[in-house]
C-alpha positions in Angstrom: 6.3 -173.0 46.3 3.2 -172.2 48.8 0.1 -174.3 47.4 -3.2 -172.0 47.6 -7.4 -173.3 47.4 -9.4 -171.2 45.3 -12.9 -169.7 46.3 -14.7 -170.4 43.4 -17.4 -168.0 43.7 -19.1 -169.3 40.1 -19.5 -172.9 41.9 -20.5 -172.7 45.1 -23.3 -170.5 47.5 -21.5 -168.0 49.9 -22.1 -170.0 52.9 -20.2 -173.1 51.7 -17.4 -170.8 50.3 -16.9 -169.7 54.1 -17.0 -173.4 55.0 -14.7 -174.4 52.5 -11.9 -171.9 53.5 -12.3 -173.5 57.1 -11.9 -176.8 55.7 -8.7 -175.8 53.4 -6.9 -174.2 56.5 -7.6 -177.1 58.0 -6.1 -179.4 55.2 -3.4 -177.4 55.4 -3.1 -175.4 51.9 -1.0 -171.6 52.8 -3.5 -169.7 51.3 -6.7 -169.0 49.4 -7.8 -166.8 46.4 -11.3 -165.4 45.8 -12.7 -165.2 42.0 -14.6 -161.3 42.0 -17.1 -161.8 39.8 -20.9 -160.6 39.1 -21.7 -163.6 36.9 -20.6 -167.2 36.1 -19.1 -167.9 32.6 -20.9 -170.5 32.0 -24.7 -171.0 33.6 -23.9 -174.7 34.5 -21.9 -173.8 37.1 -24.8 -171.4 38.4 -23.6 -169.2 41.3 -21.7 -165.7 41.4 -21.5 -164.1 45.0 -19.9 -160.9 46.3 -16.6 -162.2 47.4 -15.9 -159.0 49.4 -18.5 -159.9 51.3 -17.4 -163.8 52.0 -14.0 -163.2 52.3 -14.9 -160.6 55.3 -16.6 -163.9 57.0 -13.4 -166.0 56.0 -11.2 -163.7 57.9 -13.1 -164.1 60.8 -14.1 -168.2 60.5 -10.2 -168.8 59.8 -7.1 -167.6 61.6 -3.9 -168.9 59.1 -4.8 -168.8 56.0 -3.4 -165.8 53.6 -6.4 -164.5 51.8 -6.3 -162.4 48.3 -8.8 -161.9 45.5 -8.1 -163.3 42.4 -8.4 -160.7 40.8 -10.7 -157.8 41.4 -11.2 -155.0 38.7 -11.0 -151.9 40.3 -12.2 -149.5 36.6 -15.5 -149.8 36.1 -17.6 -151.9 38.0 -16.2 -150.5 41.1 -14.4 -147.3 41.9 -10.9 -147.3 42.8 -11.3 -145.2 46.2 -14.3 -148.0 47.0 -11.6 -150.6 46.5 -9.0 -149.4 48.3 -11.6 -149.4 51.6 -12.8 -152.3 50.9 -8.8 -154.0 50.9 -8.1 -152.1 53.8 -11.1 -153.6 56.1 -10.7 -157.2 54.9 -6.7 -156.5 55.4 -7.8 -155.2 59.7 -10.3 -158.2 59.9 -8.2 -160.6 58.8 -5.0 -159.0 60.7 -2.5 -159.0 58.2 -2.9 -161.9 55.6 -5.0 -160.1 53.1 -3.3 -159.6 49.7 -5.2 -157.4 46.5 -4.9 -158.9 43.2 -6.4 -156.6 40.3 -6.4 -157.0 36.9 -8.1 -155.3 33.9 -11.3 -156.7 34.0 -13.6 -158.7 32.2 -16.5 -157.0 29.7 -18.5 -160.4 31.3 -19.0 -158.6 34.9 -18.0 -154.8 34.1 -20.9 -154.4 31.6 -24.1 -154.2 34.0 -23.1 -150.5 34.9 -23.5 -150.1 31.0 -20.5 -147.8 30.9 -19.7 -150.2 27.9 -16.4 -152.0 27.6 -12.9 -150.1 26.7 -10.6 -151.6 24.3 -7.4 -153.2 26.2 -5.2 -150.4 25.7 -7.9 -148.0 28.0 -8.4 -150.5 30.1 -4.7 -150.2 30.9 -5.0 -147.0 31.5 -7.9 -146.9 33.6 -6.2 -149.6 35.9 -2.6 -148.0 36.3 -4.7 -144.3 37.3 -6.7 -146.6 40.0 -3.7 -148.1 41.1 -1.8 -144.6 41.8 -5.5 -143.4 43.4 -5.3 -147.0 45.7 -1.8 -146.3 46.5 -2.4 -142.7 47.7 -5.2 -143.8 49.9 -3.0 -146.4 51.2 -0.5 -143.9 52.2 -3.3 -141.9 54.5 -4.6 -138.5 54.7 -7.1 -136.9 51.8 -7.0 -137.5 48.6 -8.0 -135.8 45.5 -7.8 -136.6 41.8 -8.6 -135.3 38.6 -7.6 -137.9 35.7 -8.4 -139.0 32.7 -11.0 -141.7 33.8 -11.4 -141.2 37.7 -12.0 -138.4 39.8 -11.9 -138.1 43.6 -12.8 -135.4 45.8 -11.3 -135.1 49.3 -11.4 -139.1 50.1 -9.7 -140.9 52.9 -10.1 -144.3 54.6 -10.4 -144.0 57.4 -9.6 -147.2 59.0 -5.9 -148.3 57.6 -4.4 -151.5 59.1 -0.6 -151.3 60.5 0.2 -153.0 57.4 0.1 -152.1 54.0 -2.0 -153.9 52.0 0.0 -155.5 49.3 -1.1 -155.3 45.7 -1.1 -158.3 43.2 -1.3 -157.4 39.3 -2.7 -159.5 36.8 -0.2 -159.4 33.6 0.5 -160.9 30.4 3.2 -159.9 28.2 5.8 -157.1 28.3 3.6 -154.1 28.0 1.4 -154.6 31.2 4.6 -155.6 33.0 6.5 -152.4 31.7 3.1 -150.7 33.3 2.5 -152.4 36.4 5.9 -154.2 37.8 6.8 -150.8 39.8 2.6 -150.1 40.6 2.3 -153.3 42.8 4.1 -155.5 44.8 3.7 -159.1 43.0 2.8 -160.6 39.7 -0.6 -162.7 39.0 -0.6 -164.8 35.6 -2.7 -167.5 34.7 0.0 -169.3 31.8 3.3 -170.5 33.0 5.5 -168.4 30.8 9.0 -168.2 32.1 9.8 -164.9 30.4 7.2 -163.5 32.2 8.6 -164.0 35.5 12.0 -162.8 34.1 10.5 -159.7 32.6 8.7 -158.7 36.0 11.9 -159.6 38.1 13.7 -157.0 35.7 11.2 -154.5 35.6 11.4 -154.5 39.7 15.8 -154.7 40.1 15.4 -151.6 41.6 13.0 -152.4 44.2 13.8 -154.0 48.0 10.5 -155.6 48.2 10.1 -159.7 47.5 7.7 -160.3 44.5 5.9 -163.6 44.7 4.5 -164.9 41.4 1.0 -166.3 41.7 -0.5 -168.8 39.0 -3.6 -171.1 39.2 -3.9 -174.6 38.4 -8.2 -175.9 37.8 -8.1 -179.8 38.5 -11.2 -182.4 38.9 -10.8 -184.9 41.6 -13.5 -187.3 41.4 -12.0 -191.3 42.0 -14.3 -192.0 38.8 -12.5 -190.2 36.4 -15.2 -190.6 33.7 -17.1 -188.2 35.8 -14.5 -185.7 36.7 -13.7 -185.2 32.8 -17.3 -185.0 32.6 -17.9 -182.3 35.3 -14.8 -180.3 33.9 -16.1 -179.8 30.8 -19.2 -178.4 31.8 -18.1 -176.6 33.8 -14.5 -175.5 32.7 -14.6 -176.2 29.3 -14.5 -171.9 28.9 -10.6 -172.1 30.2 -9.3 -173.0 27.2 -10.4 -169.8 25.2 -7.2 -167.8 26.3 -7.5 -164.0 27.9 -7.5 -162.0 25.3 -10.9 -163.6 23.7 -12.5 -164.3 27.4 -12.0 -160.8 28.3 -14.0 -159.5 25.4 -17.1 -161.8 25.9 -20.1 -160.3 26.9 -22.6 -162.8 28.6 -22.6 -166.8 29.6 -24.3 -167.7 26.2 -21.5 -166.2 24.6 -19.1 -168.3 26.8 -21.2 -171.6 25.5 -21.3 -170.6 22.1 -17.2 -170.0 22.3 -17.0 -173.0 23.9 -19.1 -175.2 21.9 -16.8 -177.3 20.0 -15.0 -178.1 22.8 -14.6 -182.0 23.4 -14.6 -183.6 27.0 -10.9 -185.4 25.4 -9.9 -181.7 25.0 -10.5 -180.3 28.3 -8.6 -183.3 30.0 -5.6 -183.1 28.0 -5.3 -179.0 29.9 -7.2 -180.2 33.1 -6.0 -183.4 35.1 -8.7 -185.0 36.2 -9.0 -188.4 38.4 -7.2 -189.1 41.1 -3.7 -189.6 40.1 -1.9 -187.6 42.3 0.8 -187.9 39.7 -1.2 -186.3 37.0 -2.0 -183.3 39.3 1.5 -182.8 39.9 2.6 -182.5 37.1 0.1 -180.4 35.7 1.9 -177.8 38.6 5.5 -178.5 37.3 5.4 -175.8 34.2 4.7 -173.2 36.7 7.1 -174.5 39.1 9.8 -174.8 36.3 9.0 -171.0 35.2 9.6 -169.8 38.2 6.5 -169.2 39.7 6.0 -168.7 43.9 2.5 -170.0 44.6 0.2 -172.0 43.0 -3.3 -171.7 43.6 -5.8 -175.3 43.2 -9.2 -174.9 41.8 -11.6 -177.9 42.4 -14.0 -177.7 40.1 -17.7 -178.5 41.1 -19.5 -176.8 43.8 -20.9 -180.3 45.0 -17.6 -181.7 44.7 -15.5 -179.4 47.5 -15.9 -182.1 50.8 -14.1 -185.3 49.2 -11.7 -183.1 47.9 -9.9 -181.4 51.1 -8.7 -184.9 52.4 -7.5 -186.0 49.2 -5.2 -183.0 49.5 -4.1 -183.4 53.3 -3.4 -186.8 52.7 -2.0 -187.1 49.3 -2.0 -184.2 47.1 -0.3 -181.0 49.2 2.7 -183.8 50.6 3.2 -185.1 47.0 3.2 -181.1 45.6 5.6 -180.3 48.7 7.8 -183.0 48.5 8.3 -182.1 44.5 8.4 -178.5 44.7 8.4 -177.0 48.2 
């Protein structure tokens, strides 16, 4: 497995993010994802940057470390041609280790355009027509579309690096694999669900190109461990609300009120938190054991990011290695 940091743009100011990749190169993780949101989920955690933006300065502040957003919706909030120049720039600036996850979206960040929020099967079909519009700009030359849900007159971008940007997709079950295996290039999934990895791998037999398989782990390193299941359930105590109802939810207060009966005893039992270097492995083993490629760490708290990136040089990415590398 390669062993990723996240950029968790609900925690932490831009300026840190940038700071943070630096230090997570540096600690040696393979790679870092970037959350693509326009709000938090829950207003504790109080912060909700343009990653396109910080992930430009990444690129240019780091010179290792793969980079890929995680994930961006490319139907509503932002137009599929915008996306695919965006993706292509950060791919040029960060000379090759840029990677586009995309996924259906999230009614949380895609309502302030107040196009109002499809139901899943839509959004489906919004994001498989964005990703044929993306992959025709990534080709080169104009393009123009008339769809169902997008249209595009006489586009290009202009600036296309050497390499093709590669396209993650966020799935869950067999349809959206059915839909997006042959679309992209490799599989984003937040549960560790074996078949899932099986069904993509069948859906792509045809294909020459390898298909990593990209999950993320939230942990809370804090050496008082009263306080890291403290600070993840204020913060994460959301995660445990599944896809199919944290898609649908409209604001933060909705997140809270979801969220509301959730115990600090509940979120530890899905979150390690601590510093048992044990406990954090094994909280990686189901996605190791389902055959997952990469594994991307989120440290929860904003304030809690510097103590952190030691913890994993030292400890935490040799034990994960040494288990699963």
């Amino acid at each position: 497995m390669s062993f990723g940091y996240t950029l968790f743009t609900e925690q932490a100011p831009p300026r840190q993010l940038v700071s943070d990749a630096v230090a997570a190169e540096a600690a040696g993780f393979d790679f870092a994802v970037s959350s693509d949101h326009y709000f938090p989920w829950l207003d504790s955690q109080g912060h909700a940057s343009y990653c396109w933006s910080v992930l430009g300065a990444v690129a240019q502040a780091t010179s290792r470390l793969e980079l890929m957003t995680y994930v961006t919706c490319p139907i509503i909030r932002y137009h599929p041609a915008v996306v695919a120049q965006k993706a292509a720039t950060v791919q040029l600036l960060s000379e090759g280790r840029f990677t586009l996850g995309v996924g259906a979206g999230e009614n949380l960040n895609e309502h302030i355009v107040a196009r109002g929020w499809p139901p899943v099967n839509v959004r489906h079909d919004m994001l498989e027509e964005a990703l044929h519009i993306i992959g025709r700009l990534f080709d080169g030359g104009y393009v123009t579309h008339r769809g169902e849900h997008f249209h595009v007159d006489s586009a290009k971008v202009w600036d296309l690096p050497e390499q093709r940007v590669p396209i993650a997709v966020a799935v869950s079950g067999p349809q959206s694999i059915r839909r997006f295996a042959t679309l992209s290039d490799h599989l984003v999934a937040t549960e560790p669900k074996s078949e899932l990895v099986r069904n993509w791998d069948e859906a792509r037999s045809g294909t020459m190109v390898h298909s990593r398989k990209i999950g993320q782990q939230p942990m809370c390193f804090d050496a008082d461990r009263d306080a890291a299941v403290a600070r993840a359930h204020d913060q994460m105590r959301w995660f445990a609300g599944g896809w199919k109802v944290n898609s649908e939810l409209p604001s933060t207060a909705a997140f809270a009120a979801a969220s509301q009966f959730a115990r600090p005893a509940d979120v530890a039992e899905a979150i390690p938190c601590g510093d048992d270097v044990g406990a954090f492995v094994e909280s990686v083993r189901p996605f190791a054991e389902a055959g997952f490629t990469d594994i991307a760490l989120v440290q929860i708290g904003g304030g809690h990011q510097e103590p952190f990136f030691p913890f994993a040089r030292d400890r935490l990415l040799p034990a994960l290695r040494a288990e699963f590398g």
